[in-house]
C-alpha positions in Angstrom: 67.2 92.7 67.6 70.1 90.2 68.0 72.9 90.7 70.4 76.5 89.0 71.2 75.7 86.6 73.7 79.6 86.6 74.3 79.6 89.9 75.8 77.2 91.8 78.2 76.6 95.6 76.5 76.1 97.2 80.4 72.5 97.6 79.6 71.4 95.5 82.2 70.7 96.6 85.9 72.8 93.2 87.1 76.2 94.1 85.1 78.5 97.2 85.0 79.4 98.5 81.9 82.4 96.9 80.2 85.9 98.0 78.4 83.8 97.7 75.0 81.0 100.2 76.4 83.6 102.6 77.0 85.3 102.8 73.9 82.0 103.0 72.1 81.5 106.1 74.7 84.5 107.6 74.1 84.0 107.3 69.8 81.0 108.3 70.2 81.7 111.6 71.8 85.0 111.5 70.0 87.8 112.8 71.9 90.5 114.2 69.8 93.5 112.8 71.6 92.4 110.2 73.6 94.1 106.6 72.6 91.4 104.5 73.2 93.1 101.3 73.7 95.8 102.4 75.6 92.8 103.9 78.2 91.4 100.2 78.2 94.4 98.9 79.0 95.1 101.1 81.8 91.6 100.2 83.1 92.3 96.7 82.5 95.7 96.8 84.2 93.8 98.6 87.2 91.3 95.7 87.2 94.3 93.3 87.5 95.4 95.1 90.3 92.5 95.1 92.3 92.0 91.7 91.2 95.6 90.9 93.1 95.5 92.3 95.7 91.6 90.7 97.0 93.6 87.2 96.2 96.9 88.4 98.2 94.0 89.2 100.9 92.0 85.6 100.7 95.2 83.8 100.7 96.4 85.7 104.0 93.3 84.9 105.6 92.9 81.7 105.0 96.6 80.3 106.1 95.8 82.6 109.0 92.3 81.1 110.2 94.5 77.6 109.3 96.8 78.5 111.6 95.0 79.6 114.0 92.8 76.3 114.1 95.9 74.4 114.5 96.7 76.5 117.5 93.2 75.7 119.2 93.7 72.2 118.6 97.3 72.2 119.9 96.1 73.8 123.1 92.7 71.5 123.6 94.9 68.5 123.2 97.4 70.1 125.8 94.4 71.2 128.5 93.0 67.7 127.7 95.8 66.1 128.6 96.3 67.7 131.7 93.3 67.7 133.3 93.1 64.0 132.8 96.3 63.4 134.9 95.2 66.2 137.3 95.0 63.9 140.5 98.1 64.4 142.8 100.0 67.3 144.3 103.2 66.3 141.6 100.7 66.4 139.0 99.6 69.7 140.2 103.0 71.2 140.3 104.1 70.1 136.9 100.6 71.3 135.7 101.4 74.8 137.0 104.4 75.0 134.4 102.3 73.4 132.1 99.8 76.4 132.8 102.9 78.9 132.8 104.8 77.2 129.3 101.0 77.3 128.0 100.6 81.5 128.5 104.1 81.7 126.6 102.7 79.6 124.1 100.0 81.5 123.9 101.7 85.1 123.9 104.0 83.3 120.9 101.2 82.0 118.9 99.3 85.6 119.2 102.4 87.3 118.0 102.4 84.7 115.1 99.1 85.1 114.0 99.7 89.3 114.5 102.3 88.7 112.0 100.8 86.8 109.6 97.8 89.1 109.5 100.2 92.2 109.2 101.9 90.3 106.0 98.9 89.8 104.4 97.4 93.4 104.4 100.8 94.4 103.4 100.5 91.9 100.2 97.3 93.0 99.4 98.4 96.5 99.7 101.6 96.8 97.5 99.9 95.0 94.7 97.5 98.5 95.0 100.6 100.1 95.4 102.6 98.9 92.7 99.2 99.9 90.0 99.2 103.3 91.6 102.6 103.9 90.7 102.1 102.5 87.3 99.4 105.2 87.3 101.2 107.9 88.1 104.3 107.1 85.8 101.8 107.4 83.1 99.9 109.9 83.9 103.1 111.9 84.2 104.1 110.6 80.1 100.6 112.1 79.0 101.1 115.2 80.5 104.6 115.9 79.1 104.5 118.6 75.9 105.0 116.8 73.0 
C-alpha cells in the first residue's frame, strides 16, 4: 500500500490528525451544510493564532531574560567596583549612596522587567483575543436564518 510521503494521514501514535483527515471525516459522514473548506480555514486561522501568540510569548521572554542579564551585569560591575575602593571612611561614605542610588536602581530595574513581562503576556494574549473574536463574528454569520 503506497502512501503520500508529503502528508502524514493521523494514523500514527506520534502525529495528530491533520486539516486533510478531517475533511475526509466530515465527507465521509457527509454533513448536509457543512462547507468544508471554510471549517479548515477556520481551524487553520485558529492554528495561526495560537501559533502567534506562543511567538509574542518567546519574544517577550527572551528580551526580558536579556534584559534582565544586563541588569546583573550592570550591578556586579557596580558592587565590584566598590568594594575594591572600599578602604577609607570617604570611601565609605560615598559607598553608602552608592548602596542607597543602587536600591533605587534596583526598585527601577524590577519595575522595568514587571513591565516588560506584563507587555508580553498581554501580546500573547490579544493575538488569542483577536482569533476569538474572529470566532465569534462567525459563528454569529452561521447562525443567522438564511
Amino acid at each position: 500500500m503506497e502512501t503520500d510521503s508529503k502528508q502524514p494521514t493521523g494514523a500514527d501514535a506520534n502525529s495528530m490528525p491533520g486539516f486533510d483527515d478531517l475533511k475526509k471525516l466530515i465527507e465521509k459522514f457527509q454533513l448536509p451544510g457543512v462547507d468544508v473548506a471554510a471549517l479548515i480555514e477556520w481551524q487553520s486561522k485558529d492554528m495561526e493564532a495560537l501559533a502567534e501568540a506562543n511567538r509574542q510569548a518567546y519574544e517577550g521572554i527572551r528580551t526580558l531574560v536579556e534584559r534582565r542579564n544586563e541588569i546583573l551585569q550592570e550591578t556586579l560591575a557596580q558592587w565590584q567596583a566598590g568594594i575594591k575602593d572600599a578602604t577609607s571612611a570617604e570611601t565609605m561614605s560615598k559607598q553608602a549612596e552608592a548602596v542607597k542610588q543602587g536600591v533605587q536602581k534596583a526598585l527601577a530595574n524590577f519595575r522595568e522587567l514587571s513591565d516588560m513581562e506584563a507587555q508580553a503576556r498581554n501580546n500573547a494574549w490579544k493575538a488569542v483575543q483577536d482569533r476569538l473574536q474572529e470566532n465569534l463574528a462567525n459563528l454569529q454569520k452561521l447562525l443567522q436564518p438564511k
